[in-house]
C-alpha positions in Angstrom: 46.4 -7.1 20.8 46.5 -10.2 18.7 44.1 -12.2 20.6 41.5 -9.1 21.0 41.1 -8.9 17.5 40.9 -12.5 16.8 37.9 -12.1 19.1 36.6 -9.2 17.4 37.0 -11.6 13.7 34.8 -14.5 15.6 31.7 -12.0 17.1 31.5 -10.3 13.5 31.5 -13.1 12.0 28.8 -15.0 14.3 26.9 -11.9 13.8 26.7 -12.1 10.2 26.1 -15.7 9.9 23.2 -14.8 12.7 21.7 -12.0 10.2 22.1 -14.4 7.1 19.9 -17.3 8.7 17.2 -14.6 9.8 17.3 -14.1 6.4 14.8 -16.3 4.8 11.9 -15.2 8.2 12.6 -11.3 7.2 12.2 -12.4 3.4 8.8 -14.2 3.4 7.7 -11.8 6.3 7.5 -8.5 4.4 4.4 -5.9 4.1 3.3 -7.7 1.1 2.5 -11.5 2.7 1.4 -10.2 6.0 -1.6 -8.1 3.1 -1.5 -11.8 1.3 -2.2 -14.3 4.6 -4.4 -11.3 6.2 -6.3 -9.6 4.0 -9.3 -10.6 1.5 -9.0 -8.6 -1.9 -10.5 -5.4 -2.9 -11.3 -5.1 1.3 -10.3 -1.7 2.3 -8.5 -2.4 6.2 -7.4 0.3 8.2 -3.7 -0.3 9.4 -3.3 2.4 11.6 -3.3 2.0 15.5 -6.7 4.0 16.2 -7.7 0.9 14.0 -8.3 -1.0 16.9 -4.3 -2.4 16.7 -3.8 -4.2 13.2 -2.5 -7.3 13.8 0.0 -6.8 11.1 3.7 -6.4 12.0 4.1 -3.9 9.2 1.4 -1.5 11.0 3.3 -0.9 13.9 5.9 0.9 12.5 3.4 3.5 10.6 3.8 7.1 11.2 0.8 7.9 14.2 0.0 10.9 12.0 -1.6 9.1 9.6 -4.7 7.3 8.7 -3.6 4.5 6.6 -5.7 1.9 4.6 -4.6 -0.8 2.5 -6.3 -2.8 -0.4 -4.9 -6.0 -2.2 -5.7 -6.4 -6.4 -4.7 -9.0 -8.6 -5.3 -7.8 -11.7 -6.3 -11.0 -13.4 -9.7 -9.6 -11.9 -9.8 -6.5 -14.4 -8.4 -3.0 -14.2 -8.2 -2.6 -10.2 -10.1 1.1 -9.3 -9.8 2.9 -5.4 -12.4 5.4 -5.2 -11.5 7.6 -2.1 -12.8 10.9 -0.8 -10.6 14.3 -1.0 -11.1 15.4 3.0 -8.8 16.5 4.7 -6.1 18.5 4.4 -3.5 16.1 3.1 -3.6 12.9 1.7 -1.3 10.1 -0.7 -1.8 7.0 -2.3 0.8 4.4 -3.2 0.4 1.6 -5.6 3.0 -1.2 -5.0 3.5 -4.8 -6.8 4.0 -8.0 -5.0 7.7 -7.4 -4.1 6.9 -4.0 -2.6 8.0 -2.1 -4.5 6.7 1.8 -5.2 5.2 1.6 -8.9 3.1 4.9 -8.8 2.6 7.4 -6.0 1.1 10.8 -6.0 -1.0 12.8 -3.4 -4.3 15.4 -3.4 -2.8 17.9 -5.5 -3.0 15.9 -8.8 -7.0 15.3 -8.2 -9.1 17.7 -10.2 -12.6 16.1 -8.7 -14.2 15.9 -5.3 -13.1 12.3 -5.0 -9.2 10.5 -5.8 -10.4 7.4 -8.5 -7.3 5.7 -9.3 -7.3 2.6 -11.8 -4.7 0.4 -12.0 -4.1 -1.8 -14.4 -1.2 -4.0 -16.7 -0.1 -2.2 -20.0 -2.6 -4.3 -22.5 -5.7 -3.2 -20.3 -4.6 0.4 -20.4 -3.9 0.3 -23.8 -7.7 -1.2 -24.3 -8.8 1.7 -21.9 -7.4 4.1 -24.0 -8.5 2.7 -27.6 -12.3 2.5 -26.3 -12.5 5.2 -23.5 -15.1 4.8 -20.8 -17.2 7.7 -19.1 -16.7 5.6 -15.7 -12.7 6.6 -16.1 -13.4 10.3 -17.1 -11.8 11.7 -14.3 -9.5 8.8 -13.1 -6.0 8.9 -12.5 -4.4 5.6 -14.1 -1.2 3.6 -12.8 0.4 0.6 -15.2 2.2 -2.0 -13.6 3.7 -5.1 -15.2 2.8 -7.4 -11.7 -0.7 -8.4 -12.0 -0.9 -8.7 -7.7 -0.4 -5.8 -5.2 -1.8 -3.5 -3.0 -2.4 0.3 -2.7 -1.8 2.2 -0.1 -4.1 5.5 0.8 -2.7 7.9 3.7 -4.8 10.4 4.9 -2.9 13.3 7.5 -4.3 13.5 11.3 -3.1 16.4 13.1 -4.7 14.9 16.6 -7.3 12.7 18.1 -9.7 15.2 17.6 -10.0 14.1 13.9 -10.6 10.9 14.3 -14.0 11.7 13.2 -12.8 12.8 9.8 -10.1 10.0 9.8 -13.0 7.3 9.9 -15.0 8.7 7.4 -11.7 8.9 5.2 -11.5 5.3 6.0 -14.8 4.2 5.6 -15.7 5.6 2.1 -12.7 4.1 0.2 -13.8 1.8 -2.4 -12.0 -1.1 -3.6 -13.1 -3.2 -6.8 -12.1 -5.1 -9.8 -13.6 -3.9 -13.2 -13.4 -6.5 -15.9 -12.9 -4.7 -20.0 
């Protein structure tokens, strides 16, 4: 009894010190440097699998439900606006910082217009957006963040293949840009 829980001590502890040096791969690996190494800025990419396989590890684990389409923004730029198209009958968008982390989500429900236009930007450009408000943000829906670099997520639902047709137009009509105040 002794000896078979001596062994059981030694494999859990050789399989913690095994998860402990994967450590630092998993750490610099995450959904936020794979977007960083692969991705340009402000360039909408399809992550989905009907996306002709992303090469991204992070994609492969995506619900197949879903259309999804990242864009990277670094702030530094100017307030960071998606413009996407309400089709569909169910969509969400996501804005995360640079550790991943959720810093704003919502879905179509909140959208009064045809179209989401979501503008994204650190507190002092928001607060400039506010003091001298522009007709280009009249119907935008505004996320602050305190991490100048991220990316937004935009998840359009797809019942089956058959609306693939309306998935790619979902895909290709999202606008990513950087608007300097």
């Amino acid at each position: 009894m002794l000896y078979a829980t001596l062994i059981a001590l030694v494999g859990a502890a050789l399989v913690h010190l095994a998860i402990v040096l994967m450590l630092p791969h998993f750490s610099t690996n995450d959904a936020w440097r794979q977007l960083e190494n692969g991705v340009e800025p402000y360039v909408p990419v399809r992550l989905d699998r009907a996306a002709n396989g992303s090469k991204l590890a992070a994609a492969q684990s995506l619900d197949p439900m879903f259309v999804v389409v990242a864009c990277r923004y670094d702030l530094d730029d100017g307030v960071f606006v998606v413009n996407a198209p309400n089709i569909g009958d169910f969509w969400s968008v996501a804005v995360f910082d640079d550790f991943g982390r959720v810093i704003f989500s919502a879905n179509n429900r909140i959208v009064v217009s045809d179209t989401l236009q979501l503008a994204v930007a650190l507190p002092l450009q928001l607060r400039a957006l506010q003091q001298t408000p522009r007709e280009a943000y009249a119907d935008a829906v505004f996320a602050q963040t305190r991490s100048s670099r991220g990316f937004v997520v935009l998840r359009m639902f797809r019942p089956d293949s058959s609306w693939e047709p309306v998935a790619r137009e979902f895909a290709d009509n999202i606008e990513c840009s950087a608007n300097p105040l």
